[in-house]
N, C-alpha and C positions, 0 to 999 in steps of 0.2 A: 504494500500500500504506500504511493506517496501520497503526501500532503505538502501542496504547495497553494502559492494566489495566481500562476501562471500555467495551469491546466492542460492549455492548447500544446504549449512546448512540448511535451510527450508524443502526441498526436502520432506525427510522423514518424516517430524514432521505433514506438511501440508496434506499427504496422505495416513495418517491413523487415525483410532478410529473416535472420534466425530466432528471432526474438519474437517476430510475428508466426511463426511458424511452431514456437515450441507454445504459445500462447493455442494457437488450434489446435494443437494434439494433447493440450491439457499438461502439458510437462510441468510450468509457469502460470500462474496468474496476476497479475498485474492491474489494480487497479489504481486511478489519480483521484485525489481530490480535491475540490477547490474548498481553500481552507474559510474563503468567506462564506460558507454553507455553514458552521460554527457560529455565526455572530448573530447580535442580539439586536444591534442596531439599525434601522432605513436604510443605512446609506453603508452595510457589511463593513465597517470597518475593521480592520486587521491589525492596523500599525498605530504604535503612539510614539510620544516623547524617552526616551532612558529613565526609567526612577533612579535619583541624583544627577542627573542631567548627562549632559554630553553631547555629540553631535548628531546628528540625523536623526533619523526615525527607527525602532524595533518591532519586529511582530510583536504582538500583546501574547500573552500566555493563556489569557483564557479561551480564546478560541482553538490554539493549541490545544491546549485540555480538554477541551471537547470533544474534538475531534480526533483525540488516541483511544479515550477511553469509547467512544464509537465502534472505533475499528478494534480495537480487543475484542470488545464486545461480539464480534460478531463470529470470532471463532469458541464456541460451545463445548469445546472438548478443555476443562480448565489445565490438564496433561500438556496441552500445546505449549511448543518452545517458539517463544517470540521475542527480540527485540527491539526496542525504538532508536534511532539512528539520527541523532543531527550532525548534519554536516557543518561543518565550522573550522576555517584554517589554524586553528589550537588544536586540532582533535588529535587522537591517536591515526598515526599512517597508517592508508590502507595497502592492505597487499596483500598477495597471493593466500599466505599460510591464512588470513583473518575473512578473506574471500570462501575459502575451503570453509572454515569453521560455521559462518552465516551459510551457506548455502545448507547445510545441516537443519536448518529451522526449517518451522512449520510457517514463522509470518516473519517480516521484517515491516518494519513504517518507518516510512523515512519523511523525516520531519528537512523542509530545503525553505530556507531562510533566503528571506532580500534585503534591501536597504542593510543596514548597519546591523544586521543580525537577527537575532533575537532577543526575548527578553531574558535575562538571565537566571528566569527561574525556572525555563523549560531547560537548560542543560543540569539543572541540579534536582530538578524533582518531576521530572517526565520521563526523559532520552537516557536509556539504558548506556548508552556511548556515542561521546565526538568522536566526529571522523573526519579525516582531512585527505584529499585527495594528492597536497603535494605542497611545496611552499612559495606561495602565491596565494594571492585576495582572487576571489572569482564575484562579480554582480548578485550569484545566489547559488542555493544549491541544487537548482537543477542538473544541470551540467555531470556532478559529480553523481548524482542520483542516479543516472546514465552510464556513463562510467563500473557503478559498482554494481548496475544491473545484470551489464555485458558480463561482466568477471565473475559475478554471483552463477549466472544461470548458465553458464558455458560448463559448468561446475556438475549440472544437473544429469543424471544419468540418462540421455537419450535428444537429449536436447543438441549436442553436436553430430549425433550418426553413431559415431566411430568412437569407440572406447579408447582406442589407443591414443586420439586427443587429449585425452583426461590426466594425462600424466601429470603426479604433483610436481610442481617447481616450486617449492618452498624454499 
């Protein structure tokens, strides 16, 4: 499950090549969500000011919150192994061997940040782990959501063809 405010960006990425293909054989499921489906307000707001200030704008946490505890929610077996995943250039690097290990789960949500982050209570009381895809500032975290879908699901048994692909390179 992602969760993002930029929806569409998936669109194409999701509906071609191997990714689309492991998605119709059921190998993969991948759904997006727009995180302004969470808010309470007219006008879906997503983003405030830093509490303590600072510069730019943060996603707010509560629609975060909503929107995890949503998608928990909807896998029924409490046995499920799930992660929540913000992306954030502090996080823990991603790579191969941490690629192997999530491809192991039953759900991941990946929580993909804009403007100046987040607010800083979803990486201490929501998101199971920061993840950074390398060191560099990216605009959000879609990009990377991408990124660690490709390395996730290439992961998955039947989703490249050929087993002998699968080889670990940790």
């Amino acid at each position: 499950d992602i969760v993002t405010i930029f929806p569409e960006i998936f669109s194409s990425y999701l509906g071609e090549s191997l990714i689309a293909r492991a998605q119709t054989k059921k190998f993969i499921k991948i759904n997006v969500h727009n995180l302004r489906k969470w808010t309470s307000d007219r006008h879906k707001t997503v983003d405030d000011r830093p509490y303590g200030g600072g510069l730019g704008m943060v996603l707010r946490v509560e629609p975060i919150y909503k929107a995890v505890a949503a998608l928990k929610s909807k896998f029924q077996n409490p046995n499920s192994k799930t992660k929540v995943i913000l992306f954030t250039p502090r996080g823990r690097k991603f790579n191969q061997k941490l690629a192997y290990k999530l491809s192991k789960l039953d759900q991941i949500i990946f929580i993909c940040g804009r403007y100046e982050g987040v607010d800083e209570r979803v990486a201490k009381n929501i998101a199971d782990m920061e993840i950074s895809i390398g060191d560099y500032d990216l605009m959000g975290g879609e990009l990377p959501a991408m990124v660690a879908i490709e390395t996730i699901s290439r992961l998955i048994p039947g989703v490249l063809g050929k087993p002998a692909l699968l080889k670990e390179r940790i």
